[in-house]
C-alpha positions in Angstrom: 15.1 43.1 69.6 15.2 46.4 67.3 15.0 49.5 69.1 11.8 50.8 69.8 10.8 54.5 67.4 10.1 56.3 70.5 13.8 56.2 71.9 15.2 56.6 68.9 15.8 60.4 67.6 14.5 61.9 64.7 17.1 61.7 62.2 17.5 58.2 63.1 13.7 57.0 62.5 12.5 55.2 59.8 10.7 58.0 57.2 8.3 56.6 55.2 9.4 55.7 51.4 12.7 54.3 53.3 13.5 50.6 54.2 15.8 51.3 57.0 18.3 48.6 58.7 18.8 48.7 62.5 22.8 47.8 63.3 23.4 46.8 66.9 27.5 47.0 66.1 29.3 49.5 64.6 31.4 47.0 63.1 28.5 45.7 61.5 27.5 48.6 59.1 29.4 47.2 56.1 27.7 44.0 55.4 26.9 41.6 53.0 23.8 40.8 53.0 20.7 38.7 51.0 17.1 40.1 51.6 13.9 39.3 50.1 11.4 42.1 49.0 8.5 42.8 47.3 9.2 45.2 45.2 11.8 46.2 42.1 12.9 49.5 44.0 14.3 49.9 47.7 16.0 52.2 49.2 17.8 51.6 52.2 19.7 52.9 55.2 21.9 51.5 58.5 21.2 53.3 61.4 23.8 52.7 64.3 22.4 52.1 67.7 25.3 54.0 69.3 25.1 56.8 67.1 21.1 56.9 65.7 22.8 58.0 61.9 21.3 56.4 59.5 24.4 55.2 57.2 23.1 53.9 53.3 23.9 51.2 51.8 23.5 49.6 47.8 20.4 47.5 47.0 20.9 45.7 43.6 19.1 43.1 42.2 20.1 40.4 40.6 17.3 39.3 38.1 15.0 42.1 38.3 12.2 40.6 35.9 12.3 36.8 37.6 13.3 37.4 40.8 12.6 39.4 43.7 16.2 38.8 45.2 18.5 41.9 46.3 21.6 42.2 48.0 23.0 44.7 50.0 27.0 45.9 49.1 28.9 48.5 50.3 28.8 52.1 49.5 26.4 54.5 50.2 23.8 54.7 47.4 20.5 55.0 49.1 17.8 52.8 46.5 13.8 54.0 46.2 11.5 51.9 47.5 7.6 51.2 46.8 6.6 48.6 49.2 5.4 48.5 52.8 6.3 45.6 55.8 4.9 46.1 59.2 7.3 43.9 61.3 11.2 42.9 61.0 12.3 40.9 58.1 15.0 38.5 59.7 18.4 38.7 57.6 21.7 37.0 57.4 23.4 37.2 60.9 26.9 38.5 60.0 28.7 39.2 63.0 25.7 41.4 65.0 22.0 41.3 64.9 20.6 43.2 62.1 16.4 43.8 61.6 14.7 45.5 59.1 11.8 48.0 59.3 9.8 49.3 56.3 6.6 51.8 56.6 3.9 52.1 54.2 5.1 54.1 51.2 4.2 55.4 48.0 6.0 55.1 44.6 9.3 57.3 44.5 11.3 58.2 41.1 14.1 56.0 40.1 16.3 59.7 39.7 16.2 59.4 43.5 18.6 56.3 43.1 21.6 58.1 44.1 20.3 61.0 46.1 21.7 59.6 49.3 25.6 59.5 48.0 26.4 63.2 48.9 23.7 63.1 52.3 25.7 60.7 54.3 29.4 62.0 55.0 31.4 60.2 57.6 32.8 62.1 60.2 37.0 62.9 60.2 36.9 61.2 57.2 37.0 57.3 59.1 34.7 54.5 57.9 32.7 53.2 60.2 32.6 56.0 63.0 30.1 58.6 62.7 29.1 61.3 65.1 26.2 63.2 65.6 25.3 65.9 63.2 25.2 69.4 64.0 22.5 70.5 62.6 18.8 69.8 63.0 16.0 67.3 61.1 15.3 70.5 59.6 18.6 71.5 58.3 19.2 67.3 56.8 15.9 67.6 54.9 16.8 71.2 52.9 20.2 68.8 51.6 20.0 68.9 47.7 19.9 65.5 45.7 22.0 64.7 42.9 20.4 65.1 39.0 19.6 62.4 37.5 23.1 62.6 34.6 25.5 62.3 37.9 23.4 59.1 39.1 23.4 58.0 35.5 27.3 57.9 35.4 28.1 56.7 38.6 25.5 53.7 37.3 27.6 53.6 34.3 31.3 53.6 36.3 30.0 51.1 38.6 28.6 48.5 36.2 31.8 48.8 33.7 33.9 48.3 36.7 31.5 45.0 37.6 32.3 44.3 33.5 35.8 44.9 33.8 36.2 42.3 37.4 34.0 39.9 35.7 36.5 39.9 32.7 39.7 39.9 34.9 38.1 36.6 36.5 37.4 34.9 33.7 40.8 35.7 32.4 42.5 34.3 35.8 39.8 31.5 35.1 41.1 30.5 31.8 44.8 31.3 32.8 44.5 28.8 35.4 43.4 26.0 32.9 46.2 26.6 30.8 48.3 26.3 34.0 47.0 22.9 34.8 46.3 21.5 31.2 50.5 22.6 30.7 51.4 20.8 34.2 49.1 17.6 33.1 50.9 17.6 29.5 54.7 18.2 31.3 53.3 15.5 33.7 52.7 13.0 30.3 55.7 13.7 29.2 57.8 12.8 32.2 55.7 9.9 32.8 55.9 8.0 28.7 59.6 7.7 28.9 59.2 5.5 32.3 58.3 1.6 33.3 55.4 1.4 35.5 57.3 0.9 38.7 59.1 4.2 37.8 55.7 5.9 37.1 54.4 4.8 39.9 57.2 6.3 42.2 57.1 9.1 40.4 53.5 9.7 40.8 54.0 9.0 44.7 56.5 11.3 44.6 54.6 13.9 43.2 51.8 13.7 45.4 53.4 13.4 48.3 55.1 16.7 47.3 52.1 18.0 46.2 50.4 16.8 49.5 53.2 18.6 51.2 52.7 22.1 49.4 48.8 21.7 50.2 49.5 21.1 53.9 52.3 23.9 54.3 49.5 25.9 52.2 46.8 25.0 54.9 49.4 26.0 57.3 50.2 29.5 56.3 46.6 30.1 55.0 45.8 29.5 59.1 48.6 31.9 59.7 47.3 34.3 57.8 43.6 33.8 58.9 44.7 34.0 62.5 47.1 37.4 61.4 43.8 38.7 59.9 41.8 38.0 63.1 44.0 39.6 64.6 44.8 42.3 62.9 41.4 43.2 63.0 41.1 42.9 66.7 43.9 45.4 66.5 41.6 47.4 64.3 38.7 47.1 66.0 40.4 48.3 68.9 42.4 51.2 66.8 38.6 51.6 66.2 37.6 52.1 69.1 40.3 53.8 70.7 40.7 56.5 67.8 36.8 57.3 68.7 37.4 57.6 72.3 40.5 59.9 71.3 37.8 61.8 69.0 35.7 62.7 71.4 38.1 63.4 74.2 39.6 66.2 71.5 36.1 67.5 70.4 35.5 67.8 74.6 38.9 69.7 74.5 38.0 72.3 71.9 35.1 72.8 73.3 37.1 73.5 76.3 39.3 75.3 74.7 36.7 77.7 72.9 35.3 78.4 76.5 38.3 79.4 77.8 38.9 81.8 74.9 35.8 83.0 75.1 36.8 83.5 78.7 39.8 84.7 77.8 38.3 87.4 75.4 35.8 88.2 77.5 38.4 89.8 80.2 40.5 91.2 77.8 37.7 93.2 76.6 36.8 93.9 81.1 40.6 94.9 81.5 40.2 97.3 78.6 36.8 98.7 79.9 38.5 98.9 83.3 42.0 100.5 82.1 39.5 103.2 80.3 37.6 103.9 83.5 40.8 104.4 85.2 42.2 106.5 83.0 38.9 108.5 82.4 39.2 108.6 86.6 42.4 109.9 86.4 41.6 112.3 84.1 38.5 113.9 86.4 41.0 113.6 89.9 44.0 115.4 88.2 41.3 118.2 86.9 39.5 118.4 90.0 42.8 117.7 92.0 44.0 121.3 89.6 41.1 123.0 90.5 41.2 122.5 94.3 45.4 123.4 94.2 44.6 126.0 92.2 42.1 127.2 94.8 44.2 126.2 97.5 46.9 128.4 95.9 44.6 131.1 95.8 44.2 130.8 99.9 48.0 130.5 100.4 48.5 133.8 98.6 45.4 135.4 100.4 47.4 134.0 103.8 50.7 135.1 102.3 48.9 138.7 101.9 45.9 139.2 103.9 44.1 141.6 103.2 41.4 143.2 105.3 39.3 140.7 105.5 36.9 138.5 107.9 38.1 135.2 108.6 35.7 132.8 109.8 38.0 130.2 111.7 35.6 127.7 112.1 34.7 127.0 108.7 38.4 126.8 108.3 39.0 124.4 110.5 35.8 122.3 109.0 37.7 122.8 105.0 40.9 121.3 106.8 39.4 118.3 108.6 37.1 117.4 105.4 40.3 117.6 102.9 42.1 115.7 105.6 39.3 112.5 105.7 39.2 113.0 101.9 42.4 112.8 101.2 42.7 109.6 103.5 39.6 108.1 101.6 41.4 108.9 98.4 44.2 106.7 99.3 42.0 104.1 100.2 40.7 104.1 97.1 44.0 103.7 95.7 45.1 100.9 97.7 41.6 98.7 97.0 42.3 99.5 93.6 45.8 98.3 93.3 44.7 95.2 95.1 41.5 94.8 92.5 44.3 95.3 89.7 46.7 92.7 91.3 43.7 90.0 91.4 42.6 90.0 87.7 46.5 90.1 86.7 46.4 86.8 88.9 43.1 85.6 87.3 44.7 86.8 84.0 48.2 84.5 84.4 46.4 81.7 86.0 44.0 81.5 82.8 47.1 81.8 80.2 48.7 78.9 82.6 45.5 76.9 81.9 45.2 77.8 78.6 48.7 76.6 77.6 48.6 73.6 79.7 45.1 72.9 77.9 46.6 73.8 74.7 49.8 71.0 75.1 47.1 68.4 76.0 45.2 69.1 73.2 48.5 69.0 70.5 49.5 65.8 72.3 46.2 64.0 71.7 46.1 65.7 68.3 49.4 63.8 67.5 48.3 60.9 69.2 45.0 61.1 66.8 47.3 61.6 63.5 49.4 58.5 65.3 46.2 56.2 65.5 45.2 57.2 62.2 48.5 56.0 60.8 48.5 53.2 62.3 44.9 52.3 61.4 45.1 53.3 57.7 49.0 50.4 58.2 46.4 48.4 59.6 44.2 48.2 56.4 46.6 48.3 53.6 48.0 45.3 55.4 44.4 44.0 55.6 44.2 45.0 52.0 47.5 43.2 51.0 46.8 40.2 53.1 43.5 39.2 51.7 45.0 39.6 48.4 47.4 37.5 49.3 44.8 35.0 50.9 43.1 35.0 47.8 46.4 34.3 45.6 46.5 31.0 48.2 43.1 30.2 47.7 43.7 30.1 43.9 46.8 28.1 44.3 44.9 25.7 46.7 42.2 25.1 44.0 45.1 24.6 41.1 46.7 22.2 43.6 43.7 20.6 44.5 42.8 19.9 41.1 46.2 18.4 40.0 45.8 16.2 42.7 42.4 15.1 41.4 43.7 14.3 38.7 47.2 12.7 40.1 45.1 10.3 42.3 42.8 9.2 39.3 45.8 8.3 37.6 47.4 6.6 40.6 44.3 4.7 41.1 44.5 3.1 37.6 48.2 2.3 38.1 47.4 1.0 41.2 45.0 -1.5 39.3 47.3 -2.6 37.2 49.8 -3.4 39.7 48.0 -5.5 41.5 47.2 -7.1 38.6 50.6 -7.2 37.9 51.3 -8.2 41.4 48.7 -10.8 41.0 50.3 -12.3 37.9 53.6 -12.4 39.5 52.5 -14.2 42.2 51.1 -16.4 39.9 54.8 -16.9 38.1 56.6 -17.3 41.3 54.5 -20.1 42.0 55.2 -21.6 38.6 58.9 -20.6 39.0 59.3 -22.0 42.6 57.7 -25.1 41.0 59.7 -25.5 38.0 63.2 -24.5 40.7 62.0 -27.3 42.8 61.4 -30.2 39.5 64.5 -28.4 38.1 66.4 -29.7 41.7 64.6 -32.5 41.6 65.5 -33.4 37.7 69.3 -32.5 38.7 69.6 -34.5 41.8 68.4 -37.2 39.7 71.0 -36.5 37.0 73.5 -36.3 39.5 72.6 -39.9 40.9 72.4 -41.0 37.6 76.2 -40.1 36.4 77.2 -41.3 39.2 75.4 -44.5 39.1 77.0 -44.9 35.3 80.2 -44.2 36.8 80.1 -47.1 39.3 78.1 -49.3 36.2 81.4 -48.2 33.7 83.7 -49.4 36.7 82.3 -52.4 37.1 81.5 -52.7 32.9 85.5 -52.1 32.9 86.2 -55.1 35.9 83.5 -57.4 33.9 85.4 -56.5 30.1 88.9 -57.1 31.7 87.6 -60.7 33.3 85.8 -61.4 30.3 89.2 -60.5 28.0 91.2 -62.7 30.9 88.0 -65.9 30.5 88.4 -65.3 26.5 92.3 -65.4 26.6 92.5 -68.1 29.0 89.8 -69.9 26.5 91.6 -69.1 23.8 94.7 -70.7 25.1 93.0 -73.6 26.2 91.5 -74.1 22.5 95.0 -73.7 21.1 96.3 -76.7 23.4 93.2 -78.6 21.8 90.8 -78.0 24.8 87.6 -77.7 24.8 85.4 -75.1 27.1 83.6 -77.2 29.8 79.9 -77.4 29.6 79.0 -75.2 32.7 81.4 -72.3 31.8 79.9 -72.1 28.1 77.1 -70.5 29.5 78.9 -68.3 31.5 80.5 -67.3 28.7 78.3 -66.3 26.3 76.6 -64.6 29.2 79.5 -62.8 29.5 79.7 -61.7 25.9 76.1 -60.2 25.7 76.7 -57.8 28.4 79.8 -56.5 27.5 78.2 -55.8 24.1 74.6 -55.3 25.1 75.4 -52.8 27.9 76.2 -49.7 25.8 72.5 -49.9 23.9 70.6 -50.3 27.1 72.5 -47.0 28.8 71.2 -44.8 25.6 67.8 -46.1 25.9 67.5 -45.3 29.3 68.6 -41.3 28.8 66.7 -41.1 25.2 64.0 -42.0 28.0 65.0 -39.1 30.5 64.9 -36.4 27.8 61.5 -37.6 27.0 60.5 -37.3 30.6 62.2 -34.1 30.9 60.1 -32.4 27.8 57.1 -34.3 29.5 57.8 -32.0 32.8 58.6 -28.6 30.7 54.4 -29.0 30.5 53.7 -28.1 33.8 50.8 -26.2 34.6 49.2 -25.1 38.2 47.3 -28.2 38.7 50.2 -30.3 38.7 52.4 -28.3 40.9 52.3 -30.1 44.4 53.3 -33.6 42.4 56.8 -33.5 43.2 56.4 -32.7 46.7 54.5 -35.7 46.8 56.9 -37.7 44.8 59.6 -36.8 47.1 57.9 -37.1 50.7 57.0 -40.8 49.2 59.2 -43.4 48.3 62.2 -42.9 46.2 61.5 -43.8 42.5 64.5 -44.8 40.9 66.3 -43.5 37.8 68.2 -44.5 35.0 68.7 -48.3 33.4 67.8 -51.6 35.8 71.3 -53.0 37.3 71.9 -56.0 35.5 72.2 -59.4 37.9 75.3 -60.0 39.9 77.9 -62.8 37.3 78.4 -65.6 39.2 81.6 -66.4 40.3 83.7 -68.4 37.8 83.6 -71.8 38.3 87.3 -72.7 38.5 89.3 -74.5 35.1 91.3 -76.9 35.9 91.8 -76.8 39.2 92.5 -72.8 39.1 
């Protein structure tokens, strides 16, 4: 809930032609924040709940003739305002509660824009700490605004330095595309000279570097965020602690102002007492002469009476009275010696404070200057840090996008190697089926020479009979014989396949080469045949063994 007006003080309440923002958190003054209004004008102030200062802040709009959206940004430019809201406007919640409050008002002068620069110093010169002003309501509202030219230029600064980041984005912008259209082109050039499998490893290899960098990225950027955190915990603290050190040093001047207004005020008693005494002094020693000069005068009257009437009585009275005076007067001495002796006390024990108050004071002076080292360490390295943050967050998005564009290219090499792979697989089937026909093809061959081997052997045995039969017939028709009628038959029989054989053998492998060029045709529906072939029954190969001869029937009794 905001804080009621009637606990608030004056400087903190809302004045009319003001939109004022209620912080709960110090912290929270410097915000960023998005707020609707009604109205092309605001002005605006933060007034801290601890404090009740109103702190300003910058209104600007973004499109002032189509919208009606402003943002708040820090500074302290105080904006005019021409609008009127009755109950809080609920705003972005940025680390505290924040409310808005807005009175009826009436139109105010644009020159007003920047009146509130120069009204709202910060205290000691630290941001976000401000104490109480010294002076009254009445004393903040005789303040003198700025003229219109200052506001003008400060405009003018402010928007030409909003120009001039605008550009330097747009530059880093355009710097980074040349960045990543150069790393894409040295990418294409490493990647034409190269096979597919090499691009492919490549490309793994580049994004699992890449993927690497990201993650060691993610891991420092953490780092850092958790640094920041807690570097402004520190600062918070630093904060906090510099305020408390503040005030504890405002309490001792204030101190020590009383004591040397203390301290003056007894000089100036001891010197009004030293001038009684002396003036004292003074009347004693001259009434002190007057009486020994009197007394004198007796003595010398006693020394040399003359004829005279002494009254004894009032003698002895003058004796007795000097006597008790005399005794009174060094009373008086004594008390005041002892009235002296106490304000020398007072006097040393108030130096003795005052020095002791005045080391105190030095050491938490130095202890101030200390904390405000250390704070102002604490923010360049905030400074320096979010720099560097952002330098990471640019490199992120560079990375980021080369990896975009890394994984579309791996995913279209990926497509083609499984279709690659899928064609392979496709060859190694046809491969492992022309291996296998190949074995089978060459087992035949091999069972074929050596079945040509035996069949030579036994053509050999068969020529050498059939050379013995013709030499032994040959013989036998020299001595006038004549071939008997059964081995005729045998003989020509003989004949034929000695001379037969060699034409049947080059048939039968003229028929081979045929079925060979008949098996180069294989295709993926015929692939499984020669498994079959060979789980079935063995077909055989090569020419038809010709019958067994019959024995020779014997000649002549042999």
């Amino acid at each position: 809930m905001p804080p009621s007006q009637d606990s608030m003080s004056p400087l903190s309440r809302p004045q009319p032609s003001d939109l004022t923002v209620f912080v709960h958190d110090q912290q929270a003054v410097v915000a960023f924040l998005a707020v609707r209004l009604e109205s092309f004008q605001s002005r605006c102030t933060v007034a801290v709940s601890q404090h009740r200062r109103p702190l300003p802040l910058i209104i600007t709009n973004s499109n002032p003739k189509s919208s009606r959206r402003y943002f708040l940004a820090i500074g302290c430019i105080s904006i005019a305002t021409s609008s009127s809201i009755t109950s809080p406007i609920p705003v972005t919640r940025v680390h505290t509660s924040i409310h808005l409050f807005r009175d009826d008002t009436g139109p105010i002068h644009p020159a007003s824009m920047l009146s509130g620069l120069l009204d709202a110093p910060l205290a000691n010169g630290y941001d976000g700490h401000v104490h109480p002003p010294a002076t009254s309501a009445k004393k903040a509202k005789g303040k003198k605004t700025m003229d219109s030219n200052e506001a003008t230029r400060l405009l003018h600064a402010r928007i030409s330095q909003l120009e001039q980041d605008a550009a330097g984005e747009k530059d880093q912008e355009l710097e980074i595309e040349r960045e990543v259209k150069r790393a894409n082109r040295d990418l294409l050039q490493q990647v034409s000279k190269m096979d597919n499998m090499q691009k492919i490893d490549h490309l793994t290899k580049r994004s699992s570097e890449l993927l690497a960098d990201m993650r060691r990225l993610e891991r420092e950027n953490q780092k850092n965020k958790r640094r920041g955190d807690n570097l402004q915990k520190e600062r918070d603290t630093g904060r906090t602690e510099l305020s408390k050190t503040v005030g504890l040093k405002e309490k001792l001047e204030k101190l020590c102002r009383e004591l040397q207004r203390d301290n003056n005020r007894m000089k100036t008693e001891n010197k009004e007492l030293q001038t009684t005494q002396k003036r004292n002094n003074t009347h004693w020693d001259e009434k002190y002469a007057t009486l020994l000069s009197k007394l004198e005068g007796y003595q010398e009257e006693k020394d040399t009476p003359k004829k005279q009437v002494v009254d004894m009585e009032v003698d002895e009275l003058f004796r007795v009275r000097f006597k008790s005076f005399i005794e009174q007067y060094e009373l008086r001495e004594l008390h005041f010696h002892s009235l002296m002796r106490t304000k020398e006390l007072e006097v040393q024990y108030h130096m003795a404070r005052y020095e002791r108050e005045k080391k105190n004071a030095e050491g938490e002076s130095a202890k101030a200057r200390h904390l405000q080292a250390q704070v102002q360490a604490f923010t360049k390295t905030e400074t320096e840090l979010r720099n560097q943050l952002n330098v990471y967050v640019d490199k992120f998005k560079q990375v980021e996008d080369t990896l975009n564009n890394s994984n579309d290219l791996f995913l279209s090499f990926r497509k083609e190697m499984e279709d690659m792979s899928k064609k392979g697989k496709r060859l190694e089937k046809e491969n492992e089926a022309l291996k296998r026909q190949k074995e089978a093809t060459a087992a035949n061959i091999i069972r074929m020479a050596e079945e040509r081997q035996e069949w030579k052997k036994k053509t050999e045995s068969a020529e050498k009979k059939s050379e013995k039969l013709m030499s032994i017939i040959q013989q036998m028709q020299q001595q006038g014989r004549k071939v008997p009628p059964g081995m005729a038959n045998t003989v020509e029989s003989c004949y034929s396949d000695s001379h037969g054989g060699n034409e049947g053998d080059e048939s039968d492998y003229s028929d081979e080469e045929g079925e060979e060029e008949e098996l180069s045709e294989f295709d993926d529906d015929t692939e499984e045949e020669p498994q079959s072939n060979e789980q079935g029954t063995p077909v055989p190969f090569g020419p038809e063994r010709p019958p067994q001869p019959a024995p020779a029937a014997a000649t002549n009794g042999h």
